[in-house]
C-alpha positions in Angstrom: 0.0 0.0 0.0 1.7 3.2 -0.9 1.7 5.9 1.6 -1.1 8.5 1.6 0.1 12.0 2.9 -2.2 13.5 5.8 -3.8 9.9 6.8 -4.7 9.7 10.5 -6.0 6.3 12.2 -8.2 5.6 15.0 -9.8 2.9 16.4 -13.1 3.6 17.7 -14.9 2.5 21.4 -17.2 0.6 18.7 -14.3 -1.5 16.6 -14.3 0.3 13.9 -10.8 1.7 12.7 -11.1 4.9 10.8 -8.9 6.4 8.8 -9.1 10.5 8.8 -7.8 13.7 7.4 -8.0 17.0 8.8 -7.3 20.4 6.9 -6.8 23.8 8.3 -6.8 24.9 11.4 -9.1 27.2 13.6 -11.1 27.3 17.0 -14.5 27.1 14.8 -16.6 24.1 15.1 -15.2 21.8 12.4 -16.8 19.9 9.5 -17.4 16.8 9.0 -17.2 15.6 5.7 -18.8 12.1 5.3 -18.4 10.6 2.0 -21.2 8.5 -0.3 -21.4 4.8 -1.9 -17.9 3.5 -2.3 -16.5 6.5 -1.9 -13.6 7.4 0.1 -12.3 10.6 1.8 -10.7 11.6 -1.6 -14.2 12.0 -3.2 -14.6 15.5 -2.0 -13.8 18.0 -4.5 -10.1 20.1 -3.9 -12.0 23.3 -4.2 -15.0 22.3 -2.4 -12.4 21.6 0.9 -10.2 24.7 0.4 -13.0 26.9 0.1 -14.2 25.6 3.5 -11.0 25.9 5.1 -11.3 29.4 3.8 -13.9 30.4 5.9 -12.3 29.5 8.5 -13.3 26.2 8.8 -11.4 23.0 10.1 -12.4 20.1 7.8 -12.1 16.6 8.6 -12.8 14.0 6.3 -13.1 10.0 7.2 -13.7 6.8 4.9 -16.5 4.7 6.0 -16.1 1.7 7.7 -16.0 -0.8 4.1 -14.0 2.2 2.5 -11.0 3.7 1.4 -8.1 2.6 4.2 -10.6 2.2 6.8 -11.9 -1.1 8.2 -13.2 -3.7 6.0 -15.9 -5.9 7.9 -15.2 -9.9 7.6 -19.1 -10.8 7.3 -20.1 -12.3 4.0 -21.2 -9.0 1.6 -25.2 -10.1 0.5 -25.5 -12.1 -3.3 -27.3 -10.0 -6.0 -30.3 -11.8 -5.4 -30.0 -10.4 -1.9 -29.4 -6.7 -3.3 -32.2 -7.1 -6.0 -34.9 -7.8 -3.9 -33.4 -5.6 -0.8 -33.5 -8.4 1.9 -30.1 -8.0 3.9 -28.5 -10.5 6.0 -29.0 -11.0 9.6 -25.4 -10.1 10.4 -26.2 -6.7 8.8 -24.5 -3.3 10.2 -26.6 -0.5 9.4 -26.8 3.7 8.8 -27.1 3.8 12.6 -24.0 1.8 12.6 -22.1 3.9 10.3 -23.2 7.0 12.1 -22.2 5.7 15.1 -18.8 5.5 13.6 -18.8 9.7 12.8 -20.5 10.1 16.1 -16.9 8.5 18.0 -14.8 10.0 15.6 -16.3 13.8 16.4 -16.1 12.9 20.2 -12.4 11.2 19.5 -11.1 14.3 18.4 -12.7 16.5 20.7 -13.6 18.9 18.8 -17.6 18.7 18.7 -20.2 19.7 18.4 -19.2 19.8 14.2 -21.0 20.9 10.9 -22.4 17.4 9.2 -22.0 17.7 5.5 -23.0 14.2 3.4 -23.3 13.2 -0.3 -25.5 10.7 -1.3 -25.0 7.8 1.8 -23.4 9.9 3.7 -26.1 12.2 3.6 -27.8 9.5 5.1 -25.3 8.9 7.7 -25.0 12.5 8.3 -28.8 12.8 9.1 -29.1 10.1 11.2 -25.9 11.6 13.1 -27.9 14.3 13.9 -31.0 12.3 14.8 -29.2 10.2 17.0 -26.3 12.1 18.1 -27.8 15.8 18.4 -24.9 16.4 20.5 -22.4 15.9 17.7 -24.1 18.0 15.4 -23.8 22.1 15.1 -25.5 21.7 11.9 -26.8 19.3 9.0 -25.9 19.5 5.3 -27.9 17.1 3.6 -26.8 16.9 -0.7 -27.9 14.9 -3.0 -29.2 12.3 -0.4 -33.2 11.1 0.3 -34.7 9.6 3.7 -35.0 5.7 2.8 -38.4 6.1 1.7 -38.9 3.6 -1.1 -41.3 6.1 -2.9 -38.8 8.8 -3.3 -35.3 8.7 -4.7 -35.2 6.3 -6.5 -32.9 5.4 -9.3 -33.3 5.5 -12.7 -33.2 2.7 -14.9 -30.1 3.1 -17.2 -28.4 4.1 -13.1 -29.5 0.7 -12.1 -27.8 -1.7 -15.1 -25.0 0.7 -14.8 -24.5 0.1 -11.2 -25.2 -4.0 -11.9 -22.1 -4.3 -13.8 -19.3 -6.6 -12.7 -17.2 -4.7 -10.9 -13.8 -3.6 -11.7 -10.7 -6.3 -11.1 -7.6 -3.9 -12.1 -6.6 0.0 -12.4 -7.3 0.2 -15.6 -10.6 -1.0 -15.0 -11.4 0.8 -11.8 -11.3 4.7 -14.0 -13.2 2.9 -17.2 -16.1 2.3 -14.9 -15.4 5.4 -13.0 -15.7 7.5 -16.0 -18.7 5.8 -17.7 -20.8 6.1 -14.1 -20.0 9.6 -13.7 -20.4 11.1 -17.1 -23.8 9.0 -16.7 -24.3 10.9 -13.5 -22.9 14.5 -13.6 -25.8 16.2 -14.8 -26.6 17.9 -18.5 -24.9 21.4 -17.0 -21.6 20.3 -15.4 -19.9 17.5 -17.7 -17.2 15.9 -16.2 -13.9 16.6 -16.8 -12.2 13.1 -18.0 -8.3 14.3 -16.6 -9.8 15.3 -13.0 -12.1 12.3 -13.2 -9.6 9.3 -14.1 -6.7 10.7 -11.6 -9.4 10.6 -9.0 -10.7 7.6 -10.3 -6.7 5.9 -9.7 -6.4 7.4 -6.3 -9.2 5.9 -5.0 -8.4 2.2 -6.6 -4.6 3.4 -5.2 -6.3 3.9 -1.3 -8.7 1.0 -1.2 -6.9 -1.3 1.3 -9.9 -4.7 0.8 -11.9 -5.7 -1.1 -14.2 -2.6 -2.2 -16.4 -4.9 -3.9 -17.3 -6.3 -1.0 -17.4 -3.0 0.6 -19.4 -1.6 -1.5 -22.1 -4.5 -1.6 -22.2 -4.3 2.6 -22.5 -0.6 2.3 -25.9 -0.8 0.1 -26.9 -3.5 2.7 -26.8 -0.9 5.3 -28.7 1.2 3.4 -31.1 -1.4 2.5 -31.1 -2.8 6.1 -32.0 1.2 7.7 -35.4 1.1 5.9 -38.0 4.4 5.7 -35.9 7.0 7.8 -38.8 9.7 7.7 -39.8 9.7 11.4 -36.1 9.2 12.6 -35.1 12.3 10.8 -38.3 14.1 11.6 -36.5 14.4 15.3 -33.3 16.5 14.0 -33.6 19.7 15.4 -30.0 21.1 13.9 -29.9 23.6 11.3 -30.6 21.8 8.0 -29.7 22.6 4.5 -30.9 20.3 1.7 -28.8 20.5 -1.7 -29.6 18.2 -4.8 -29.6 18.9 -8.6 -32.8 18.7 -11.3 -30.9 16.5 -13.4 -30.4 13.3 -10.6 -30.5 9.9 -11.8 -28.8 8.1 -8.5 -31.2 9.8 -5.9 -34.1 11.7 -7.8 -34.8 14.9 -7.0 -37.9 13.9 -5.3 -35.5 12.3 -2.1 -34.1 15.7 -1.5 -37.6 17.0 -1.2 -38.6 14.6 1.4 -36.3 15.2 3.3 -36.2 18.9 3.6 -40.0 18.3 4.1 -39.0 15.8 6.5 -36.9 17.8 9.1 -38.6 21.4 10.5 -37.2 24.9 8.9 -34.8 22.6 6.5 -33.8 25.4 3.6 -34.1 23.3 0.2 -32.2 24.8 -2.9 -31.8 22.9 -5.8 -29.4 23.5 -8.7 -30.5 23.0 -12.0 -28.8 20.9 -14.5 -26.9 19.2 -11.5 -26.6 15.5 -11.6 -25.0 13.4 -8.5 -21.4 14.6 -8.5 -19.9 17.6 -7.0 -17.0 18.6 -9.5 -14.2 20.9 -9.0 -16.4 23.5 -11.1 -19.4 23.1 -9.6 -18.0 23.6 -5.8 -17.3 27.1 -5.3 -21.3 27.2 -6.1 -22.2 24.6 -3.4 -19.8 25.8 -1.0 -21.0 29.0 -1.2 -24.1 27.8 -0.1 -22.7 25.3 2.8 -20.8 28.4 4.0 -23.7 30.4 4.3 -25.6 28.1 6.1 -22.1 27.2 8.7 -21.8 30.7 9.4 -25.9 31.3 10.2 -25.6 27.8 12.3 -22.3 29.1 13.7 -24.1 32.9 15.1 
C-alpha cells in the first residue's frame, strides 16, 4: 500500500478503525465531511475543501467503515439476489451503525459539536448523526441524499444496469467504470472533466486497502437494512440545509424533497442541470451555499 500523505488512524470504542484527514486549522466548530457509496475521503472536490478551510473552517474528512483505508468488515457481503430484492442478511451493520462511527470520531477528536455535510450515503449517515447524536451536530448539510423512503429517490433505470455491472478487477478498469458512471451521473450542465475524473478515479483504486467490492455491496446492505428513515429524521432539530440537482439519476430529486419536508425549517435549494457529482467547477457554487448556512448555524 503506498503511503497516503495526511492519513490519520483511530480505532473507535465501537471496533471500527477509521482512517481520517484533517485540513486547516481554527477554534470554529469543524466539519465533517462524510463521503457517499464506495467513496472514500478523496471523493470531496479540492475546491470544495479549500473553500471551507477558507472560511475558517477546520475540515475533517473519514472513509466509512468498508472504504478507502478504513476497516473492511469480515461478514459475508449479501449475493445480487439479496441486493435485487433488498432483503439483507441478519449479520447486517446498518446507517445507525455507520453513524455511530462519525459520532466516535467527532467525540475522539474532541472537537464537537461539528458541521455534518454528506453526499448521497453519507447524507444519510449525516442525518441520522444528527437524529441520533444531536450532540455531535452544530449543523446538518444534507446533498444529494433522500430519507429511505422507497417512494422517493429512486434510481433511474439506465443508473440501475449501470451500477449491476461486474465490478472492476484492475486500475485500468477501476477509471473505465469510474468515468462511464459519472459522465452518466454529472448532470446535463456540469460535464465531467475526464483528466480530473480518471486521476481521481486511480487514487481511490490506489487507497482502497480490501476488497471494495465487497465494501461496496455491505455498504448498500446498510442502506437497505436502515429502511423508511422519515420519522427518525423528523427528530433532528440542527440547522438543516438540503442540496440536490434537477438533473439526478442516482437519488431523484424527489429524495431531497422529502427530506427537507421531513426535518422542520430545512432550507431546500436545488441546482439546476446538477446530476450526483460535486466537480471541482461546480463547488465554489455549493460551498458557497454550505458556508452560508455554517456561518448562520455558527451565530
Amino acid at each position: 500500500m503506498p503511503e497516503h500523505t495526511g492519513d490519520r488512524f483511530v480505532t473507535l470504542p465501537g471496533g471500527t478503525r477509521v482512517c481520517y484527514r484533517i485540513d486547516g486549522e481554527s477554534d470554529a466548530p469543524p466539519v465533517l465531511l462524510i463521503a457517499g457509496l464506495a467513496e472514500d475521503l478523496t471523493a470531496w472536490s479540492g475546491r470544495f475543501v479549500a473553500a471551507l478551510v477558507a472560511a475558517g473552517f477546520p475540515v475533517i474528512r473519514m472513509d466509512n467503515r468498508d472504504c478507502g483505508r478504513s476497516s473492511y468488515a469480515t461478514t459475508p457481503p449479501p449475493g445480487t439476489l439479496r441486493q435485487l430484492l433488498a432483503r439483507p442478511r441478519r449479520d447486517a451493520y446498518t446507517l445507525a451503525d455507520m453513524a455511530a462511527d462519525a459520532a466516535q470520531l467527532i467525540e475522539h477528536l474532541g472537537r464537537g459539536p461539528a458541521h455534518l455535510v454528506g453526499r448521497s450515503m453519507g447524507g444519510m449517515i449525516a442525518q441520522t448523526v444528527a437524529a441520533r447524536h444531536p450532540a455531535c451536530a452544530a449543523s446538518l448539510t444534507s446533498l444529494f441524499s433522500t430519507t429511505g423512503d422507497t417512494k422517493v429517490g429512486q434510481p433511474a433505470l439506465s443508473t440501475m444496469a449501470l451500477i449491476a455491472a461486474p465490478p472492476p478487477r484492475n486500475r485500468v478498469q477501476a477509471v473505465r467504470a469510474h468515468l462511464r458512471i459519472t459522465a452518466h451521473l454529472a448532470g446535463t450542465g456540469f460535464p465531467i472533466d475526464e483528466v480530473e475524473e480518471a486521476g481521481h478515479a486511480v487514487e481511490t483504486w490506489n487507497r482502497t486497502a480490501g476488497d471494495g467490492a465487497a465494501g461496496t455491496a455491505r455498504q448498500i446492505q446498510a442502506i437497505q437494512a436502515s429502511g423508511d428513515r422519515t420519522a427518525e429524521i423528523a427528530r433532528i432539530t440542527a440547522p438543516t440545509l438540503v442540496i440536490n440537482g434537477d438533473r439526478d439519476l442516482l437519488v431523484a430529486p424527489s429524495g431531497g424533497a422529502a427530506t427537507a419536508a421531513a426535518i422542520v425549517g430545512a432550507r431546500h435549494i436545488v441546482i439546476p442541470g446538477m446530476g450526483h457529482h460535486l466537480p471541482d467547477a461546480l463547488a465554489p457554487r455549493v460551498a458557497d451555499h454550505v458556508v452560508e448556512h455554517l456561518e448562520k448555524a455558527t451565530l
